[in-house]
N, C-alpha and C positions, 0 to 999 in steps of 0.2 A: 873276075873270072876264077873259075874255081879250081886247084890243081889237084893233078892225080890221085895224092892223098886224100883229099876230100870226096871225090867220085866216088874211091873204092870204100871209102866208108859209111857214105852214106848208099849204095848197090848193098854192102854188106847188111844195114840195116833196116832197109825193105825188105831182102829174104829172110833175116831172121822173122821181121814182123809178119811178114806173107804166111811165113812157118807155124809161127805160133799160133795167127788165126786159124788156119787149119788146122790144128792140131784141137784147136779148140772146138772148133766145131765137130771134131771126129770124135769126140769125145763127152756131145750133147750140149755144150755148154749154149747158153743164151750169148750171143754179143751184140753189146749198146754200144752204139757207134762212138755218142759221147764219154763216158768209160774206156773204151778204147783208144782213143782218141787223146785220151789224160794220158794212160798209161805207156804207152808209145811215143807219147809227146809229139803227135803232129795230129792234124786237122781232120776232122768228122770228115772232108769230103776224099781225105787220102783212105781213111778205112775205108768209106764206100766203094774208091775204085778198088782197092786190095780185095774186098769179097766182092766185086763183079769180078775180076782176074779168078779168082779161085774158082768162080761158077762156072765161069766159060771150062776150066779145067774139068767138071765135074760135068757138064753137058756135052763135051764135044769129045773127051776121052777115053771118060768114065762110065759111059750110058750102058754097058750091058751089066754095069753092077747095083745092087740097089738102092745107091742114090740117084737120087732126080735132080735134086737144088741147093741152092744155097737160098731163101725165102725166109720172110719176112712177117715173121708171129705180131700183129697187132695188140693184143692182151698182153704179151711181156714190152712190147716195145721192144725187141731184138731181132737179130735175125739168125739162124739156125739151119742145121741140114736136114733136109726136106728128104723122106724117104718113100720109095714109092709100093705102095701098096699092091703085097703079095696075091 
């Protein structure tokens, strides 16, 4: 079982990474799940839920600004923020 310590450090270390994806995306970047995934040191399928979390934040909050998504560029293999056409 895991004790307190360990809880608040690993919560501490999802929002940094929640954070940083974002930050990343708001600032054009491509992210490869698996690249990310090294760099964070946990698993492609925790990036994936961390940029659905982020989506949901950007469709359900963020909708009268002009983003749309967080979507998924085939030709880079990444996924990036999706802006909706003026």
């Amino acid at each position: 079982m895991k004790g307190v310590k360990e809880v608040i450090e690993e919560a501490s270390t999802k929002t940094i990474r929640v954070l940083s994806l974002f930050e990343m995306l708001n600032s054009g970047e491509i992210i490869k799940k698996k690249e990310a995934a090294e760099h964070f040191k946990v698993s492609e399928k925790t990036i994936h839920r961390d940029l659905k979390e982020i989506n949901v934040y950007y469709t359900k909050y963020k909708y009268k600004t002009l983003v749309n998504c967080v979507a998924y560029n085939r030709e880079e293999k990444g996924y990036y923020l999706k802006v909706r056409n003026r």
